[in-house]
N, C-alpha and C positions, 0 to 999 in steps of 0.2 A: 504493500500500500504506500502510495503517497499522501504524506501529512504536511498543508502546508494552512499559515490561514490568510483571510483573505485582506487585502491591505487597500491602506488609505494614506498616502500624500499629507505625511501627518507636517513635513517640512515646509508646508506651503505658512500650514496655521502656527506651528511653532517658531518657526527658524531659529539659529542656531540659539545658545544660550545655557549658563549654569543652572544648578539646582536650584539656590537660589540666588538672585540679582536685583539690584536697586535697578529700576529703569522710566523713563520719562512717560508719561502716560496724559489722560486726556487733561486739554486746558492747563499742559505744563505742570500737573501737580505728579509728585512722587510716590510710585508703591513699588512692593517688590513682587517679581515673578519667583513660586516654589515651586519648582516642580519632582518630581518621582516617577521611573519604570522598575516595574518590576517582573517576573512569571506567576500568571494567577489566569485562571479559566481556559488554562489551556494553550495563550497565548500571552505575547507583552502588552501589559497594561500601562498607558502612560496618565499620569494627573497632572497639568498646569495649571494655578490657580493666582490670582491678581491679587494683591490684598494691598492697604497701606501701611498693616503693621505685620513685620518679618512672623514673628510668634505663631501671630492670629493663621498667617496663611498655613506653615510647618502643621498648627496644632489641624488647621481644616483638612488638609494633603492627607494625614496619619489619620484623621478618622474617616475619610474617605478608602483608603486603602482598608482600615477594620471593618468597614461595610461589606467592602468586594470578598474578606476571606468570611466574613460568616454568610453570605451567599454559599459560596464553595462548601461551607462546612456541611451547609442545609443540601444543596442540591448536585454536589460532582457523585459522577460514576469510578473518580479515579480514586477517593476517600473512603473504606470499605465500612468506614462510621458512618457517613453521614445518612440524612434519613431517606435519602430519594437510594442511596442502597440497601437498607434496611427492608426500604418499602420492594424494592426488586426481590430481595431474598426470599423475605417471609409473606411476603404477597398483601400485607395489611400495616401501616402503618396508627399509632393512636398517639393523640397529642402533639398534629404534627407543627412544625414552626408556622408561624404565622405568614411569613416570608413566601414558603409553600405552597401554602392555600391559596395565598395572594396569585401565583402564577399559578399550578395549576386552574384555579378557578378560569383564569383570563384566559389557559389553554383550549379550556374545554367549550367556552364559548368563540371562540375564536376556529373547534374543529366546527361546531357546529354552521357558523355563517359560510365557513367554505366547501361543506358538505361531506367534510370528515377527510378533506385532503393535507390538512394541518391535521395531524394525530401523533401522539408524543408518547404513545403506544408502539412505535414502531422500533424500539430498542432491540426485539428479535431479529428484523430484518439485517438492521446494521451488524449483530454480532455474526450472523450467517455468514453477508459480505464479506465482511470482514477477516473471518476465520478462512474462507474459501481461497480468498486474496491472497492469506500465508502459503496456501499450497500453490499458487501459480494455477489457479484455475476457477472459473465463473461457478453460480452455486446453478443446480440443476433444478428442471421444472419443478418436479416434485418437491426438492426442499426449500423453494420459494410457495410456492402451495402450501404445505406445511408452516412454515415460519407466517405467512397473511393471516392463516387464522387463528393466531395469536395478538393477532392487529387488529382493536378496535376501542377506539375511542370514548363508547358508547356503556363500553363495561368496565372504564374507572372512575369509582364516584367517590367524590370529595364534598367532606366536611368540614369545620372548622374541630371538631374534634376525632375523627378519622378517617384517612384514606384506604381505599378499599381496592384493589385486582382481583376481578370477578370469576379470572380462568387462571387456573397452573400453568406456570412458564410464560405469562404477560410480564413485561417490566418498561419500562419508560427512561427516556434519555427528553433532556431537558435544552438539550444543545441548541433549538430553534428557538429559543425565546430567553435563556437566565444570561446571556451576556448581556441583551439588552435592560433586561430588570435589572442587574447590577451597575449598569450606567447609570441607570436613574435612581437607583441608591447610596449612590457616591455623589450624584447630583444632589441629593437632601442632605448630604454628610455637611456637604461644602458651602450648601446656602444657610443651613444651621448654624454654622459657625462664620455667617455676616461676610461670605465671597459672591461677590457678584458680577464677576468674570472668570472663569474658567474655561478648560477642556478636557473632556474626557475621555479617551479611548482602553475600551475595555474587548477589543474587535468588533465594537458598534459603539458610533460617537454620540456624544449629548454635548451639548456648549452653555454656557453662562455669558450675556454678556458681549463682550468685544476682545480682541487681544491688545494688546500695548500700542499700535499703533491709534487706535480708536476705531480703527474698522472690524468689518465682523469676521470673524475664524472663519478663514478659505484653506479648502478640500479638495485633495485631487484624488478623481477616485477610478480602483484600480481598474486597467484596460483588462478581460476576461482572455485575450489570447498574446499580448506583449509584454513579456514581464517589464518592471520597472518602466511602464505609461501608465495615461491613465487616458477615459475616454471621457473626464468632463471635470469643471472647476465648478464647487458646489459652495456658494457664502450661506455658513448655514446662517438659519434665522430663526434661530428658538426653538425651533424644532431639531427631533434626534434622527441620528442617519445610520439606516442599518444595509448591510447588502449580503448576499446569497450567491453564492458563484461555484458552477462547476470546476471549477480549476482549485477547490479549496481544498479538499480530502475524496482523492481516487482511489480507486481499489483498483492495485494493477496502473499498465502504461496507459496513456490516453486520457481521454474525459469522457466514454462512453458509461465507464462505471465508474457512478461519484457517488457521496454520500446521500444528495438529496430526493429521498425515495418515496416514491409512491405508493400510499399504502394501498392502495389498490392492486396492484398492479404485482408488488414486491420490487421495482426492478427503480433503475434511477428514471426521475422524469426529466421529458425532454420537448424543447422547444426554445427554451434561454440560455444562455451562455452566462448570464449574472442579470440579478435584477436588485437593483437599490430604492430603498422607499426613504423619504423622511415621513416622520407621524407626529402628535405630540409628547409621544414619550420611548423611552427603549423599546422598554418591552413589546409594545404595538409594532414598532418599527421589524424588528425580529423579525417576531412571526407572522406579517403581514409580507416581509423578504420570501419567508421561508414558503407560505403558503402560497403565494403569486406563484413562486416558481414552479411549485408542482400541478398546478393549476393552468398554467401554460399561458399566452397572449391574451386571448379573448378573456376569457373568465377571472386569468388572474388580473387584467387591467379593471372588470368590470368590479370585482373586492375591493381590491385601494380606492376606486371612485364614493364607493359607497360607506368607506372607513373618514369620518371626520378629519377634517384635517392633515389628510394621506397624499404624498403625489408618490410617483412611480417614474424610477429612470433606469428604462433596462436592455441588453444587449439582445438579440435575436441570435440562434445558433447559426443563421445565415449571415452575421452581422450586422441585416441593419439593427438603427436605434427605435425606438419606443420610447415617448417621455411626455407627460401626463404636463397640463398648462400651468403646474401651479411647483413643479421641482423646480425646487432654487439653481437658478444659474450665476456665476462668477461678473463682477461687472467688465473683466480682462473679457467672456466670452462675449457678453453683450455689445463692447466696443468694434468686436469681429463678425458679427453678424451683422 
């Protein structure tokens, strides 16, 4: 397998800079930029945060970072504590974190608006891939048949005091929506502790604010088939940016088989080469990525229309673009058009 994730032109909104730095900011008054990367969800997390008192920003940065690892503690597959393993194992989770709830809740609603093509049930699928991957060979009809009816949506029910898998050997991977949830947990870390410019990249961005120069944090986001391009300059604008891309974890050479699978189907779906939404929050942002994508052009453009405050900017496996009237573009592309 190839594991790679998927990237954003974080130098456009950062440029270069120490951890933390005194720097000239709006209307000539003084703060300082702290920032932190670290490895947490899987990939490199980075937090930039504006403040005018050095402390205030360091103490927002650190509790932004304890946000993202009790995510992880709650919901990684790689933590064999935490409770989204727990809940795989024993098939019943009781008193689950609030955190949890929160997302799955949003997941299940979220399989429901797109017909069950967001399903976060589909943990079997990927460890079949996956395992097949090891041997240098695709999984067969049969154990993709096998492995889908272990996939459904429908037979995990959550409460606020336990979650439930309905069938032996159902389990859940959370990977299409808790980086975005953790953006915007680290986005409450930071605005809790009185920052009101930031950046957040958790492998799905949220922003606070403006960067140092006083304009707003510009994004270049990844080209699906050129490494190191991108295929658009994004000023975000309050909203969070999340993207979905074949090129991100294959199974095997190519991008025929990638991770983002069709429960349906068992197999990866296909019709995008990557599809990026902003929404108002991560987690929306996520799984709104995730679900377009398996959802394909039509259906998946007709969800983000219907998702408030959603736009859609996404590659065709053909190449061309698709991009919805209200994704933020750069005023550098606007000058070019």
């Amino acid at each position: 397998m190839q594991f790679t994730r998927r990237r954003f032109c974080l130098s456009l909104a950062l440029g270069a800079g120490a951890a933390c730095a005194a720097i000239p900011f709006l209307r000539g008054r003084k703060i300082v930029s702290c920032s932190k990367s670290a490895a947490a969800l899987g990939t490199k997390v980075e937090i930039t945060a504006l403040h005018s008192s050095h402390a205030q920003a360091e103490a927002a940065v650190t509790a932004a970072f304890a946000e993202l690892d009790l995510v992880e503690e709650v919901m990684s597959l790689y933590r064999p504590h935490s409770q989204l393993c727990q809940l795989n194992r024993d098939g019943i989770l009781r008193q689950p974190h609030p955190y949890l709830v929160e997302v799955l809740t949003a997941a299940q609603d979220l399989a429901e608006r797109s017909g069950g093509k967001f399903d976060v049930t589909v943990q079997p699928l990927w460890k079949l891939h996956a395992s097949a991957a090891k041997q240098g060979r695709v999984p067969s009809r049969a154990e993709i048949a096998a492995a889908v009816e272990l996939v459904d949506w429908r037979r995990l029910k959550v409460s606020e005091t336990v979650v439930r898998l309905q069938r032996p050997g159902m389990a859940i991977t959370l990977n299409g929506i808790a980086q975005g949830y953790a953006a915007d947990r680290a986005k409450a870390a930071l605005q809790k502790h009185g920052v009101e410019h930031a950046l957040i990249n958790t492998g799905e961005l949220t922003s606070l604010g403006q960067k140092s120069t006083g304009h707003p944090w510009r994004i270049g986001i990844q080209h699906p088939r050129v490494d190191d391009a991108y295929i658009a300059l994004a000023d975000l604008d309050g909203r969070c940016l999340a993207t979905s891309g074949d090129y991100a974890t294959t199974f095997g050479d190519g991008r025929q088989h990638h991770h983002i699978l069709d429960p349906d189907t068992g197999t990866s779906a296909a019709g995008f080469a990557s599809v990026s939404i902003v929404a108002p929050s991560g987690m929306l942002a996520d799984g709104l990525s995730t679900a377009a994508f398996v959802l394909g052009p039509d259906e998946g453009t007709k969800l983000v229309r219907q998702s408030a405050n959603a736009d859609l900017l996404a590659v065709l496996q053909d190449g061309r673009l698709l991009r919805t009237a209200g994704f933020p573009s750069s005023h550098d592309e606007e000058a070019r058009s």
